[in-house]
ZAPAKE-592791 format. One record per residue (C-alpha): chain; x, y, z. Coordinates in Angstrom, 1 decimal. Example, Ala and Ser with C-alpha at 12.3 -4.5 7.8 and 13.67 -1.06 7.14 Angstrom:
% ZAPAKE-592791
   cadena     east    north       up
        A     12.3     -4.5      7.8
        A     13.7     -1.1      7.1
END
This chain:
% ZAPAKE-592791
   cadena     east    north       up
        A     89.9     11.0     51.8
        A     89.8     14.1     54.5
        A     86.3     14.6     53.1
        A     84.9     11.2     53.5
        A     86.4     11.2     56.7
        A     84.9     14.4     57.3
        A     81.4     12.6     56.8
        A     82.3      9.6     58.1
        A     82.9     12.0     61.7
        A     79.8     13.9     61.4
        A     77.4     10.4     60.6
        A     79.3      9.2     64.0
        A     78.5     11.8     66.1
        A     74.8     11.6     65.1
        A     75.0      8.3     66.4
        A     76.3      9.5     69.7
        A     73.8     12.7     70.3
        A     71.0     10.2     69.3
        A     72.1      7.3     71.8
        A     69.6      6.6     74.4
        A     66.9      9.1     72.5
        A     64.3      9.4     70.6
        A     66.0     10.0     67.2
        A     65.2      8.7     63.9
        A     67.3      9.1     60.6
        A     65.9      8.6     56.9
        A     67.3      5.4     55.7
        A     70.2      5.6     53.5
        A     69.6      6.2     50.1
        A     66.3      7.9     50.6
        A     67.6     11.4     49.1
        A     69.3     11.8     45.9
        A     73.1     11.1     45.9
        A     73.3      9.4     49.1
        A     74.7      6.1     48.1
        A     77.7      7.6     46.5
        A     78.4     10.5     48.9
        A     80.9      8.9     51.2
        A     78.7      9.5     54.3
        A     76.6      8.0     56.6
        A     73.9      9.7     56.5
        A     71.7      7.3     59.0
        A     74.1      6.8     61.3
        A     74.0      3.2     61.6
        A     77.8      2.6     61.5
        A     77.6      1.7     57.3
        A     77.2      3.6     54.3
        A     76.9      3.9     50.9
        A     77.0      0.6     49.3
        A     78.1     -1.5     52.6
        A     74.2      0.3     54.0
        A     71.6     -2.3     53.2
        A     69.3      1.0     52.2
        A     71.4      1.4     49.4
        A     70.6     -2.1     47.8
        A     68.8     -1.1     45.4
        A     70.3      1.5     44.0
        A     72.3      1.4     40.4
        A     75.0      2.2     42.0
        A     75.4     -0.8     44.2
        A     73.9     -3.6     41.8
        A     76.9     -2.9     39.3
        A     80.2     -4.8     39.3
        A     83.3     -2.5     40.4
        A     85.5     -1.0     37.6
        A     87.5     -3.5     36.1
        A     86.4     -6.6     38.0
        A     83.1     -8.6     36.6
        A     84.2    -11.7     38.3
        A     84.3    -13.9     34.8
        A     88.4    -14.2     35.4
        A     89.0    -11.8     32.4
        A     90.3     -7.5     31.8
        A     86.9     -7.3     30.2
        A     84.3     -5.7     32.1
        A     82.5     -3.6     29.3
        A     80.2     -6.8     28.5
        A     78.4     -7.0     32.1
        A     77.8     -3.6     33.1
        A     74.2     -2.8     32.1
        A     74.4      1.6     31.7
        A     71.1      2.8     33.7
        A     70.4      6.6     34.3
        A     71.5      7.6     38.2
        A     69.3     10.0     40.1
        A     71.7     11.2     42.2
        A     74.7     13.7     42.6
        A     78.1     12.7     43.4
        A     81.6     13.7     44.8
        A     84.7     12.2     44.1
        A     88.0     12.4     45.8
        A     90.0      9.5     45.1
        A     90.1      6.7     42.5
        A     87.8      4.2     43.9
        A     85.3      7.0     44.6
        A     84.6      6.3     40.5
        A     83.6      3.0     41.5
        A     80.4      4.3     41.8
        A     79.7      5.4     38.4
        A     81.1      2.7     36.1
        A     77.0      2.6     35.2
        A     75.8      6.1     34.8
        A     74.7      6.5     31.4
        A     73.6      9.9     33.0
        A     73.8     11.9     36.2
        A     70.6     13.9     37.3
        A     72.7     16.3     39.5
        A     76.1     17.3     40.0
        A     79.7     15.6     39.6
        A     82.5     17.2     41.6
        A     85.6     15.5     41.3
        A     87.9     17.8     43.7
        A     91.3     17.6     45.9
        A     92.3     14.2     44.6
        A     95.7     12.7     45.9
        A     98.5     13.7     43.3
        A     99.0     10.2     42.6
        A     95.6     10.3     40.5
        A     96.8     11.1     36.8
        A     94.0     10.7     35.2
        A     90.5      9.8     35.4
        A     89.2      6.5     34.8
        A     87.0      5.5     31.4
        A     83.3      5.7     32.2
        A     82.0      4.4     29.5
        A     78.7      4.6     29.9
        A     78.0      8.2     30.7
        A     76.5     10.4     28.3
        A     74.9     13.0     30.0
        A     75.1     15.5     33.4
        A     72.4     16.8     34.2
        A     73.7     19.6     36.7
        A     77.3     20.5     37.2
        A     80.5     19.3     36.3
        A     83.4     20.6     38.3
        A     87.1     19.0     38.6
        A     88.7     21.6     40.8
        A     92.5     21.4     42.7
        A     93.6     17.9     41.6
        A     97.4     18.1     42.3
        A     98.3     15.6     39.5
        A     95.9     15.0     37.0
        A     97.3     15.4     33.7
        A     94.3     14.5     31.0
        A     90.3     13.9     31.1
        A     90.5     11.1     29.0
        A     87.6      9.8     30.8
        A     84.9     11.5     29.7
        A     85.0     10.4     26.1
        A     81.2      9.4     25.6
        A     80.0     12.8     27.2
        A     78.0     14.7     25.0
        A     76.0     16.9     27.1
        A     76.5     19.2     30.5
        A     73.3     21.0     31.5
        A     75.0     23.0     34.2
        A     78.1     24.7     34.4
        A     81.3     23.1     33.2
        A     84.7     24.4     35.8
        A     88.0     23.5     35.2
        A     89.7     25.4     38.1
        A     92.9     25.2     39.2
        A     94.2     22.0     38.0
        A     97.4     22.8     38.0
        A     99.1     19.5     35.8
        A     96.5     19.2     33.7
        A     98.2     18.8     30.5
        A     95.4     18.3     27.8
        A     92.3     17.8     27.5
        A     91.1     16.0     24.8
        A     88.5     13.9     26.5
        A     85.6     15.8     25.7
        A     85.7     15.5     21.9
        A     82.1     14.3     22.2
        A     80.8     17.2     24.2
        A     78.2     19.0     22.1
        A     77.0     21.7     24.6
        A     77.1     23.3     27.6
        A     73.7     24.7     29.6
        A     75.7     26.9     31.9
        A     79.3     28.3     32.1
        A     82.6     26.6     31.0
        A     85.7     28.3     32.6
        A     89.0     27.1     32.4
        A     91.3     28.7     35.1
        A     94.8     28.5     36.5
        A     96.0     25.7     34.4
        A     99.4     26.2     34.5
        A    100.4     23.3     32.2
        A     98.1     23.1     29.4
        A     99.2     24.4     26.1
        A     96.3     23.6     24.0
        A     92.2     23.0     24.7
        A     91.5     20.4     20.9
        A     88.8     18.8     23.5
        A     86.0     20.9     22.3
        A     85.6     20.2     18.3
        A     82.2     19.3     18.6
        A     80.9     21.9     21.1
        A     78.5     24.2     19.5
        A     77.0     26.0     22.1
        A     77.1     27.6     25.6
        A     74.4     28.8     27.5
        A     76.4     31.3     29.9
        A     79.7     32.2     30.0
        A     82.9     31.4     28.4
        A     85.8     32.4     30.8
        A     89.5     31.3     29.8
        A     91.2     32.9     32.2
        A     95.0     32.7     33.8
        A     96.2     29.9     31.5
        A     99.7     30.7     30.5
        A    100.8     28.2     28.3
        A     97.9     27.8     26.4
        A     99.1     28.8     22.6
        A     95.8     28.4     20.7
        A     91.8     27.6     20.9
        A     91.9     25.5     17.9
        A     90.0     23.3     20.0
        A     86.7     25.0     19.6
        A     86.4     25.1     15.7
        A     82.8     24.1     15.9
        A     81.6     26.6     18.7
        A     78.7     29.3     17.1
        A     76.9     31.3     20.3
        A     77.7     32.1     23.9
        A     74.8     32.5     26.0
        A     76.4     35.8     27.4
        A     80.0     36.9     29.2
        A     83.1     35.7     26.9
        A     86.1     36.2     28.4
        A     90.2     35.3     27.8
        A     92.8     37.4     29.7
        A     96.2     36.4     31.5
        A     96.5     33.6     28.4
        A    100.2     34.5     28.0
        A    101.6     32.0     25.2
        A     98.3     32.9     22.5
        A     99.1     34.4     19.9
        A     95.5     34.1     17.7
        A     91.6     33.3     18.0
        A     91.4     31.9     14.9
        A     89.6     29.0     16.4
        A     86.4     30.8     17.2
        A     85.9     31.3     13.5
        A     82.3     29.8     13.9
        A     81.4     32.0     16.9
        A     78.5     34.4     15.7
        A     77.0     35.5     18.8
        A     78.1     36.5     22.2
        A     74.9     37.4     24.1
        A     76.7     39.4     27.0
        A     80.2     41.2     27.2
        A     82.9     40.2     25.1
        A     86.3     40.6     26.7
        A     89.7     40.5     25.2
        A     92.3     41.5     27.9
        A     95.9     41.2     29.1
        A     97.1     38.2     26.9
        A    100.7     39.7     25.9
        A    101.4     37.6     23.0
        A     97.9     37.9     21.2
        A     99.3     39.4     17.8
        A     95.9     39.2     16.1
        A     91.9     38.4     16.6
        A     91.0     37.8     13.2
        A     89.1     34.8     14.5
        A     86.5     36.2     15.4
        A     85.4     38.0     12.4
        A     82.1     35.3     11.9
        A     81.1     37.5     15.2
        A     78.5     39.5     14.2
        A     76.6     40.8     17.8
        A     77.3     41.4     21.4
        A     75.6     42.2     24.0
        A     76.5     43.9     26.1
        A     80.5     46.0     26.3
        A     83.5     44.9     24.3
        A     86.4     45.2     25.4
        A     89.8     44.9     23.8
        A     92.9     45.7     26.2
        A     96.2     45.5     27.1
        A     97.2     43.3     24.5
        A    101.1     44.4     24.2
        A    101.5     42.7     20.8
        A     98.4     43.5     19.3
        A     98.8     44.9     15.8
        A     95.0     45.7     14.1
        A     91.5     44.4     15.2
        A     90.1     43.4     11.8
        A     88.6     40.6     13.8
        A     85.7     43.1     14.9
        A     84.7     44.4     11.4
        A     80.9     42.8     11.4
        A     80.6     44.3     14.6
        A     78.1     47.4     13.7
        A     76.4     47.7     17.2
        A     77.9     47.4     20.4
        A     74.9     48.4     23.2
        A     77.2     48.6     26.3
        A     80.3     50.4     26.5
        A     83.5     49.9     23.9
        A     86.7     49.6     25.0
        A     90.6     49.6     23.2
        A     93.1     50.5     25.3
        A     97.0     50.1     26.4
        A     97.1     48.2     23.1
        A    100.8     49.2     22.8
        A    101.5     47.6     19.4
        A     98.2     48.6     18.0
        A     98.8     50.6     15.0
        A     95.1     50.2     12.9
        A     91.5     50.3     14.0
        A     90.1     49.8     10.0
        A     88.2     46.6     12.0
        A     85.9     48.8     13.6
        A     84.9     50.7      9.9
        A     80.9     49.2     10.2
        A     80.3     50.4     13.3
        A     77.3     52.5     13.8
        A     76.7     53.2     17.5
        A     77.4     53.0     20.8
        A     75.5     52.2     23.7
        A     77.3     53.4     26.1
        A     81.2     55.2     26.5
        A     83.3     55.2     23.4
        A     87.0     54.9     25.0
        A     90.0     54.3     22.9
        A     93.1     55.5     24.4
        A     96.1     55.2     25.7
        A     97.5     53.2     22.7
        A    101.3     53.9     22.3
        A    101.6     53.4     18.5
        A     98.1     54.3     17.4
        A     97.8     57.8     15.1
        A     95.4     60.1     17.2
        A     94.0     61.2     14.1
        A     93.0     57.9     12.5
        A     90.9     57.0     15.4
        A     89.4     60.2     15.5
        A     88.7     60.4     11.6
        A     87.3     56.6     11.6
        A     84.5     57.0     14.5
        A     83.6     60.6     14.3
        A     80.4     59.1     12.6
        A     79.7     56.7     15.4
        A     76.8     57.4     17.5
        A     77.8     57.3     20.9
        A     75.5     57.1     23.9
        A     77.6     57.9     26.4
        A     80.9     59.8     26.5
        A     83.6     59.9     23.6
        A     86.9     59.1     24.6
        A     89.3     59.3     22.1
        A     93.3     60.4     24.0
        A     96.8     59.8     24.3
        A     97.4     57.6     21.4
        A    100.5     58.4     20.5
        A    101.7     56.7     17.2
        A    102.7     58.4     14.1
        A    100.5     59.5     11.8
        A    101.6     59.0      7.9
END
């Protein structure tokens, strides 16, 4: 609401510069997303829908969510789904009035700073595909995405950021791939992410980052490359990666860092190439990293440190080479002479740091 009114202000004092000038304004509608922006971007005094130059537009020839005027709940049968050319940005309920008849979205979809009293988003039933973006970003009470269920395809980035309710989210089961990044960050109540099963592939980044609860990625069971940074740190309640077991390629830096609970990676042992550096760290109940055993070529640098548990490196017994700096120190329980004796016939671009583990040696 404090951004439509925002807009609503600005259209306004348009009007009043332009009183008693010369000054002409494009007719509403005329560039993409205007008829569901929430602005008057003429400056007639309407907009949106209520602006005649709007008419036309899918948006506006559609009956409202939940009302087809026929006197029944059933509005499924009347809405005709038609491609929108347009971007949009949502932040309240009836702001998804205005897509009950996307079948797809050419640009973005920002659903952000929604009142509390929005739980959960509303079935759209007829959208498919995103062309750009999809962000849902500070919505005080939403607890589930249950309303994406028929979206099978984001060509831009995918950001879940700092919904801090959000509880699960299942509602993307149909979600098949991502062209740019998916992060999922500062979630503080979601335990588990069994939205993704049928999400093969990512085109950038995978970032999981600051999600407390969160005790497993069981959820992504189907997922096989990301396009290049993969990330989870500050996941406090996981314990394993086990569902990345399809997950062959990570085309940038893989990074496995701060999750306190994380006892082992063997989930990622389909992962045969990275990159760019690896990096597994501070991870205080890490025990071995058998995970990383088809790993034989890391290009960047490789990283396993302040693993305070960590007792065995036997995962890393194909590698080959090193791109870059070899560092694994600093592991509390970690014989000094079993990582020495292990990669001593790693080629290592860079420098070889291999200190202050300080386990027992049998």
């Amino acid at each position: 609401m404090k951004f439509r009114n925002l807009l609503l202000a600005r259209g306004w004092m348009c009007v009043l510069v332009c009183a008693g000038l010369a000054c002409s304004q494009s007719p509403e509608g005329t560039r993409a997303g205007e008829c569901g922006d929430g602005a008057d971007n003429d400056a007639d005094g309407s907009y949106d829908c209520d602006d005649e130059g709007c008419a036309a537009s899918p948006l506006c020839t559609q009956p409202p969510l939940g009302d087809d005027d026929d006197g029944d709940d059933d509005d499924s049968a009347t809405v005709t789904c038609v491609p929108c050319n347009d971007s949009f940005n949502v932040a309240s309920l009836a702001d998804f009035q205005g897509l009950a008849a996307c079948e797809s979205i050419s640009g973005e979809l920002n659903i952000a700073e929604m009142d509390a009293g929005v739980t959960t988003i509303p079935a759209l039933a007829c959208l498919t595909s995103i062309g750009g973006s999809l962000g849902l970003h500070q919505n005080a009470g939403l607890r589930n995405l249950d309303g994406f269920t028929g979206l099978r395809t984001v060509g831009g980035d995918l950001r879940l950021f700092f919904n801090t309710q959000l509880e699960q989210i299942d509602g993307f089961a149909s979600l098949e791939s991502v062209g740019g990044t998916l992060a999922i960050d500062l979630s503080y109540a979601l335990r588990n992410v069994d939205g993704f099963a049928n999400l093969t592939s990512i085109g950038q980044d995978l970032h999981i980052y600051d999600d407390p609860l969160i005790e497993d990625f069981d959820g992504f069971a189907s997922l096989q490359s990301v396009g290049n940074y993969f990330a989870i740190a500050l996941c406090g309640a996981v314990t394993h990666l086990d569902g990345f077991a399809q997950l062959s390629t990570v085309g940038g830096s893989l990074e496995v860092d701060q999750n306190d609970a994380l006892e082992h990676i063997d989930g990622l042992a389909g992962l045969t190439s990275v990159g760019d550096d690896l990096s597994v760290s501070t991870n205080a109940a890490l025990v071995h990293i058998n995970g990383l055993s088809a790993i034989t070529n890391v290009p960047g640098n490789l990283r396993i440190s302040r693993d305070d548990s960590l007792t065995s490196i036997a995962g890393l017994a194909n590698l080959q080479s090193v791109g870059g700096e070899l560092d694994v120190t600093g592991n509390a329980s970690l014989c000094q002479g079993h990582a020495q004796t292990l990669l001593a016939s790693v080629a290592v671009g860079g420098s070889t740091l291999i200190n202050s583990n300080g386990g027992l040696c049998p």
